[in-house]
C-alpha positions in Angstrom: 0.0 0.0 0.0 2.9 2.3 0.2 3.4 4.9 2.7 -0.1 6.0 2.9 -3.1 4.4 3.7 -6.1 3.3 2.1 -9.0 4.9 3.4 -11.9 1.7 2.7 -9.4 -0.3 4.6 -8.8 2.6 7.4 -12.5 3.3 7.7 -12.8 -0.4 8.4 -10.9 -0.7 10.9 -11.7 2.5 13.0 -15.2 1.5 12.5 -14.3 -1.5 15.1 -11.7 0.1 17.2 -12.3 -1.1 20.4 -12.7 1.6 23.7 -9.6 3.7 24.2 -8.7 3.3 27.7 -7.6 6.7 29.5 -4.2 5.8 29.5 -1.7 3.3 27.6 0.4 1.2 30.0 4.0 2.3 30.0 6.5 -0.8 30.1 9.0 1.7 29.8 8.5 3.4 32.7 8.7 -0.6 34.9 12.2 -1.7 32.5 13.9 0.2 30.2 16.1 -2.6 29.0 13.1 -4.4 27.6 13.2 -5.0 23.9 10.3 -6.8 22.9 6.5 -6.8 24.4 3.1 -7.9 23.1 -0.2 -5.4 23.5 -3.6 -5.4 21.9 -4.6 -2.7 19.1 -6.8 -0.4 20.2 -7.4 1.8 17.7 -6.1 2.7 14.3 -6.3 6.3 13.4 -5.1 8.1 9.9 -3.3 11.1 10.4 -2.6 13.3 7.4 -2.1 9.8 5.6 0.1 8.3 8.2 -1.6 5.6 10.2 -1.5 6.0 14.0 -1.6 3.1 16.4 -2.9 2.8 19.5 -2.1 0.0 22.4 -3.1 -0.7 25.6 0.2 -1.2 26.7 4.1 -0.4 25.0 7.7 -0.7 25.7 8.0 3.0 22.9 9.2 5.7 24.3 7.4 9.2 22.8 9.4 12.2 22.3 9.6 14.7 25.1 11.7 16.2 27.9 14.3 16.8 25.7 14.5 13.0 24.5 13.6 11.6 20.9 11.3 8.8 20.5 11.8 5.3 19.6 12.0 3.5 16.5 11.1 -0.2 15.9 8.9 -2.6 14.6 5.0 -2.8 15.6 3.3 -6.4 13.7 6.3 -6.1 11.3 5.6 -2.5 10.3 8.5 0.1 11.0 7.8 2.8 13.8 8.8 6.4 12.9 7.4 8.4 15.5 6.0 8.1 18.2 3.5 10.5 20.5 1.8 11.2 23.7 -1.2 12.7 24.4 -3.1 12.9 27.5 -1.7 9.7 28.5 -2.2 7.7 25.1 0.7 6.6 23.4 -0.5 6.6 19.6 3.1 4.8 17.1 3.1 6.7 13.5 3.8 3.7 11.2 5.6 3.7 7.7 3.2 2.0 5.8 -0.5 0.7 6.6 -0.2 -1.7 9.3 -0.7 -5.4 8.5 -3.1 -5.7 11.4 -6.6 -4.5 12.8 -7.8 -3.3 16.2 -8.6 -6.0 18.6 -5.8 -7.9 17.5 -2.8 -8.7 19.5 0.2 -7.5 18.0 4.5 -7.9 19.1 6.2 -4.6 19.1 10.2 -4.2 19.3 11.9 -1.4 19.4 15.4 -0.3 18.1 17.3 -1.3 20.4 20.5 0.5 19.9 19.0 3.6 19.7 17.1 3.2 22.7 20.3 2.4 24.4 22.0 5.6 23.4 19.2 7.5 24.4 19.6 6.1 27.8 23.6 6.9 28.0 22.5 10.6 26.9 20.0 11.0 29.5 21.5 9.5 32.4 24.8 11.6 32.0 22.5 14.6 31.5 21.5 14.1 35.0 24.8 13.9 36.5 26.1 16.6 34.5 23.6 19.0 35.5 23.8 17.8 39.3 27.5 17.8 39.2 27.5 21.5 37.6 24.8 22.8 39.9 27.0 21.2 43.1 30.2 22.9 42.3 29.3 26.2 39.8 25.7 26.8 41.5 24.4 26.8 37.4 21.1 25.7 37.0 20.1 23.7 33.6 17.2 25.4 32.3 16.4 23.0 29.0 17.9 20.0 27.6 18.8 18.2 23.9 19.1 15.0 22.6 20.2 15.0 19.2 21.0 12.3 16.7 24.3 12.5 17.3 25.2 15.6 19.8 23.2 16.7 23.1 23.3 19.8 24.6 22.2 21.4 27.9 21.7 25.1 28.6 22.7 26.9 31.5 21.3 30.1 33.2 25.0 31.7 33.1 26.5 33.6 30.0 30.1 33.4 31.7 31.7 29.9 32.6 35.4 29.9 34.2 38.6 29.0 32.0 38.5 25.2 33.7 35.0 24.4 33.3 35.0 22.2 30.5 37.7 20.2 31.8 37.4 20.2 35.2 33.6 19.3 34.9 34.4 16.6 32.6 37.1 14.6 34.8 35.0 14.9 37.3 31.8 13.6 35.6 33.9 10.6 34.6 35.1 10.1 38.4 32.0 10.0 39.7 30.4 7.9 36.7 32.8 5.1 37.2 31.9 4.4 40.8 29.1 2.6 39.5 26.1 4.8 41.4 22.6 3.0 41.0 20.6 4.3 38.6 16.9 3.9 40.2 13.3 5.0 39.0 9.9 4.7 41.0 7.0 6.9 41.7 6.2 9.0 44.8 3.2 11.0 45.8 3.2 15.0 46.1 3.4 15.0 49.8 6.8 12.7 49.3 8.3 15.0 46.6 8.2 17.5 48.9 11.1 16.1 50.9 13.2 15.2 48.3 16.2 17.5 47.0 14.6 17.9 43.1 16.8 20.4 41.6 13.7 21.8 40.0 10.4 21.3 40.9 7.9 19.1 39.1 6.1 20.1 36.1 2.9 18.3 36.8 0.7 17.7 40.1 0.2 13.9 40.8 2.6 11.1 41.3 5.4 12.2 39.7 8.1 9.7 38.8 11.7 10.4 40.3 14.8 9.2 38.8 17.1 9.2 41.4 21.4 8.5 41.2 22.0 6.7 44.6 21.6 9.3 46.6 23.5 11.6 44.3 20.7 13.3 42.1 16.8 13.1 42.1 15.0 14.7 39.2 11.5 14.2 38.1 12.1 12.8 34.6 9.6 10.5 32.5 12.9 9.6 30.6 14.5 5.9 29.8 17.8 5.7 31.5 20.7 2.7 32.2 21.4 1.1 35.8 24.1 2.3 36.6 26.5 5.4 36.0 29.0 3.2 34.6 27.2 2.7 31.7 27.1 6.0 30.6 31.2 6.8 30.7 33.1 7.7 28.7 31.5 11.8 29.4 33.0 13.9 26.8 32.1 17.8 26.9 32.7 18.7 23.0 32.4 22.4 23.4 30.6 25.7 25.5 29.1 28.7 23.4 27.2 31.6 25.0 23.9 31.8 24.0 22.4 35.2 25.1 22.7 35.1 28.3 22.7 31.5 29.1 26.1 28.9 28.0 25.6 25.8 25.9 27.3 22.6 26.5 27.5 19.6 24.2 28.4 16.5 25.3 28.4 13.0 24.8 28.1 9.6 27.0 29.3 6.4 26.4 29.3 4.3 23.0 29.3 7.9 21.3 31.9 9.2 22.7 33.8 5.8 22.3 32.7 6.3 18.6 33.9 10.0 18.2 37.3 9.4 19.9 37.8 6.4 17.4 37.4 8.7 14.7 39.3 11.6 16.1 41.7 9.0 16.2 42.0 7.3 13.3 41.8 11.4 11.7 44.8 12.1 13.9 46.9 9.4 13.1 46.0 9.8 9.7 47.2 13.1 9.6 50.1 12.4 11.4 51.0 9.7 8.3 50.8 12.7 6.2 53.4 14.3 7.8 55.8 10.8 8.5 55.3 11.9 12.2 54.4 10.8 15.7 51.1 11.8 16.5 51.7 14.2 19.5 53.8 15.9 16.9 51.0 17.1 14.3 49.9 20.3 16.1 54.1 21.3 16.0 54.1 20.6 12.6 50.7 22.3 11.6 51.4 25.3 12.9 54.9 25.4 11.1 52.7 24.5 7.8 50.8 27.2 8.9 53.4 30.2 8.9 55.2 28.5 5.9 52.0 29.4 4.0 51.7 33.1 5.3 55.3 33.3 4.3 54.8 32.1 0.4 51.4 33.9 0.3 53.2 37.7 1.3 55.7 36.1 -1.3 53.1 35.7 -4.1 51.6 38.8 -3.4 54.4 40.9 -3.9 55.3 39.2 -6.8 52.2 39.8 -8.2 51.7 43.4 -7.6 55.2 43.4 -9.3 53.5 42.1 -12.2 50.4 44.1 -12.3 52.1 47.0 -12.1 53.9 46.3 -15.2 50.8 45.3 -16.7 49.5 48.7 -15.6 52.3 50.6 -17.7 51.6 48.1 -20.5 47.9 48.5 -20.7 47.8 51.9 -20.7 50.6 52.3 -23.3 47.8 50.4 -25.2 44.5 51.7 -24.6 42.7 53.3 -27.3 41.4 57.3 -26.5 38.9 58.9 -25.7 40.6 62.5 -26.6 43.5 62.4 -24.1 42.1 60.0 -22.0 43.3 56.2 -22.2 40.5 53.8 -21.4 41.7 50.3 -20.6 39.7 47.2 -20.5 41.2 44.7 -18.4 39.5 41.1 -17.9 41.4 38.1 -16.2 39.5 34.6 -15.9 40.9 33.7 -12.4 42.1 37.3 -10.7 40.9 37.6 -7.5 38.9 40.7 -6.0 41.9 42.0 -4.2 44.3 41.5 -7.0 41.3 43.7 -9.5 41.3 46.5 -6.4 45.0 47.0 -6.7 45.0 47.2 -10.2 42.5 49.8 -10.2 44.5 51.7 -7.6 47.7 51.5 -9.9 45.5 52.8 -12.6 44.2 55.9 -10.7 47.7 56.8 -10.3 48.2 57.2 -14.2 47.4 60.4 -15.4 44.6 60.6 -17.9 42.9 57.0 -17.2 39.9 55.1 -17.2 39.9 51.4 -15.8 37.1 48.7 -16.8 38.3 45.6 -15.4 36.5 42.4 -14.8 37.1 39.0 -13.5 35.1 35.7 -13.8 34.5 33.1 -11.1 32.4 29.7 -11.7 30.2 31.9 -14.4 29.5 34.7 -12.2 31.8 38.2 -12.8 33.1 40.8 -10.7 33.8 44.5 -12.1 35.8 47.0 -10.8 35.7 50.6 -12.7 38.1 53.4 -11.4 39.2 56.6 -13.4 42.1 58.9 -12.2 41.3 62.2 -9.9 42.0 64.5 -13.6 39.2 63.0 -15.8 35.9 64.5 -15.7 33.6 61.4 -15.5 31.1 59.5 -13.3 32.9 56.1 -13.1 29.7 54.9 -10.4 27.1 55.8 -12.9 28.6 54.5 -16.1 29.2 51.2 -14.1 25.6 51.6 -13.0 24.1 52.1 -16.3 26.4 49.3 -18.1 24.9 46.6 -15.9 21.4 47.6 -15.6 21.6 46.5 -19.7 22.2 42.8 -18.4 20.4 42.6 -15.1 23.6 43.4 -12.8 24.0 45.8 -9.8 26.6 48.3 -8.8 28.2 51.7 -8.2 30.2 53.4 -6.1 31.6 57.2 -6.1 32.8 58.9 -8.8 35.9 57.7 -9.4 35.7 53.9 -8.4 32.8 51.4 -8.5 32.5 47.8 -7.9 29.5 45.7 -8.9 28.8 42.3 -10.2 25.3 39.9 -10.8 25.6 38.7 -14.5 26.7 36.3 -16.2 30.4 35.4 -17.6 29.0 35.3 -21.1 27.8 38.8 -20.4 30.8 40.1 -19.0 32.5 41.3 -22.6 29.5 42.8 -23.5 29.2 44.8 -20.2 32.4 46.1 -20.6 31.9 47.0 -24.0 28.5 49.1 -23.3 30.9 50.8 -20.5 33.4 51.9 -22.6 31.4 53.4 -25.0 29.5 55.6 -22.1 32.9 56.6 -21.5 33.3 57.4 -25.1 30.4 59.6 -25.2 30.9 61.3 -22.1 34.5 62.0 -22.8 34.3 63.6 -26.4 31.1 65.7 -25.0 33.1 67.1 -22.5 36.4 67.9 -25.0 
């Protein structure tokens, strides 16, 4: 049937959808580590052609607090998404389901990802505990990516040491194993526990609690113990406003990215027939080799354009006593045009129209010296309004670009003769 359903065979089935219950049983919420689970179908609901599940009990997780849902299979039909609402757990399927409500049906989820969702979430909690403990920063929203997560702080300053210093420490703690415990208390118990922020919703609330360590009211899926979750690897800080963003990882992702790192670094340092700890040495010598040849080539080639300079305007065809040279290179960069046009300006009696082309779009730069009487912004102006372009500048240099390369040769030849015109009407 494809990804979408059919609606005879959708309208059949809602038809007999048994009584939705007011809430789906959560296996998650009992074992995290469970993979596999059976449930009856209660309903089957289309929702802008995606069919939508509903079970009186499942081991999915649904997107929220930060987390992404699970993936999986439902009856042999994939799982792409999965969502709550007021306490029903409805599963987003792929394709139409190869069951009906009232059947009885054998979910799995993905459990890898499941997994790494768990790693991310517990060390969330230990991060934000552990930051809160010795900074006094407060996490005010969390992120589990695909393959980063991030937590936000209510500080836009962190101290030189934070990353590093929060990071061994995380580690420290995480490999004294600390139980990793989740269970439901009433509001009157809540009250007496140390929640580094307060719950969200009235009711039982469900505390995840590190041995004594951290509680947090979190409907999240999370691992046993904090050894599961090392290695913790803080990637990087960035201010955000007025609050600081961490990124992180937890445990077979940061085993993942330092493999890679790795295998990058020691592939780098084969580049160089090095050791490793030696690559940052020899990059940075790299590095100021390169400055050196670039001042190098630079010189050289405003040695070179300024001969050009001489030679072109030898060249140029008149305007009266004015020399008008067209100048267009297939590769010259924008700084190498500008310093040609400033060698030009210095001739007496000049008019530069000089253009260079880079993958099919051009570049123009028009100058004229201080003694010609002439509007070099305007004639630029009005030689690439012809061809849909923009530009100008002041009177005696312009820079402008937005055509083609196939138009560039007629550009410049719609400039020069404005120039023309001007410059006989004014002799």
């Amino acid at each position: 049937m494809g990804n979408h359903c059919n609606l005879d065979w959708l309208s059949r089935h809602v038809l007999y959808s048994l009584e939705k219950p007011t809430m789906t049983e959560r296996l998650d919420y009992l074992n995290a580590y469970r993979q596999h689970f059976d449930a009856q179908v209660l309903a089957i609901e289309d929702r802008a052609g995606v069919p939508a599940v509903l079970l009186d009990r499942t081991c999915f997780y649904p997107t929220s607090g930060g987390q992404l849902h699970d993936t999986g299979l439902l009856g042999g039909a994939p799982v792409v998404n999965v969502v709550a609402e007021e306490g029903e757990i409805w599963h987003l399927l792929a394709a139409s389901p190869p069951f009906a409500a009232g059947e009885r049906v054998v979910g799995e989820i993905d459990w890898p990802r499941r997994y790494d969702h768990m790693q991310q979430h517990s060390g969330q909690h230990l991060l934000s505990q552990l930051i809160h403990q010795r900074y006094g920063f407060e996490t005010v929203s969390v992120h589990f990516g695909r393959e980063e997560s991030t937590l936000d702080l209510n500080t836009a300053e962190t101290p030189p040491a934070f990353l590093s210093e929060i990071e061994q420490a995380a580690n420290e703690l995480a490999y004294l194993g600390l139980e990793i415990r989740a269970y439901f208390v009433d509001e009157q118990e809540v009250g007496r526990l140390p929640l580094r922020r307060p719950p969200a919703v009235a009711g039982p609330i469900r505390i995840v609690e590190i041995d004594g360590y951290d509680y947090s009211a979190c409907g999240g899926t999370h691992v046993r113990t904090t050894a599961e979750i090392v290695p913790i690897k803080l990637l990087r800080s960035e201010r955000r406003r007025n609050q600081t963003r961490l990124t992180f990882l937890c445990g077979l992702r940061a085993c993942r990215d330092y493999a890679e790192k790795h295998r990058l670094l020691a592939q780098t340092a084969g580049l160089f027939s090095t050791e490793m700890a030696a690559v940052p040495t020899m990059v940075q010598r790299l590095q100021a080799q390169m400055r050196e040849l670039e001042y190098k080539h630079m010189e050289l080639q405003k040695r070179l354009l300024s001969r050009e300079a001489a030679t072109l305007v030898a060249a140029a065809p008149r305007a009266g006593d004015v020399a008008i040279v067209e100048y267009l290179s297939p590769d010259a960069s924008v700084e190498m045009l500008k310093h040609m046009a400033a060698l030009l300006r210095e001739q007496p009696k000049c008019v530069g129209l000089l253009a260079s082309i880079s993958e099919d779009n051009a570049t123009l730069v028009f100058c004229r010296s201080d003694d010609v009487q002439l509007h070099i912004g305007e004639v630029l102006r009005h030689a690439l309004a012809a061809f849909g372009g923009r530009g100008g500048g002041r009177p005696e240099y312009a820079q402008g670009g937005g055509v083609h390369a196939t138009a560039v040769s007629a550009v410049l030849a719609k400039a020069r003769r404005r120039c023309e015109e001007t410059l006989e009407g004014h002799g």
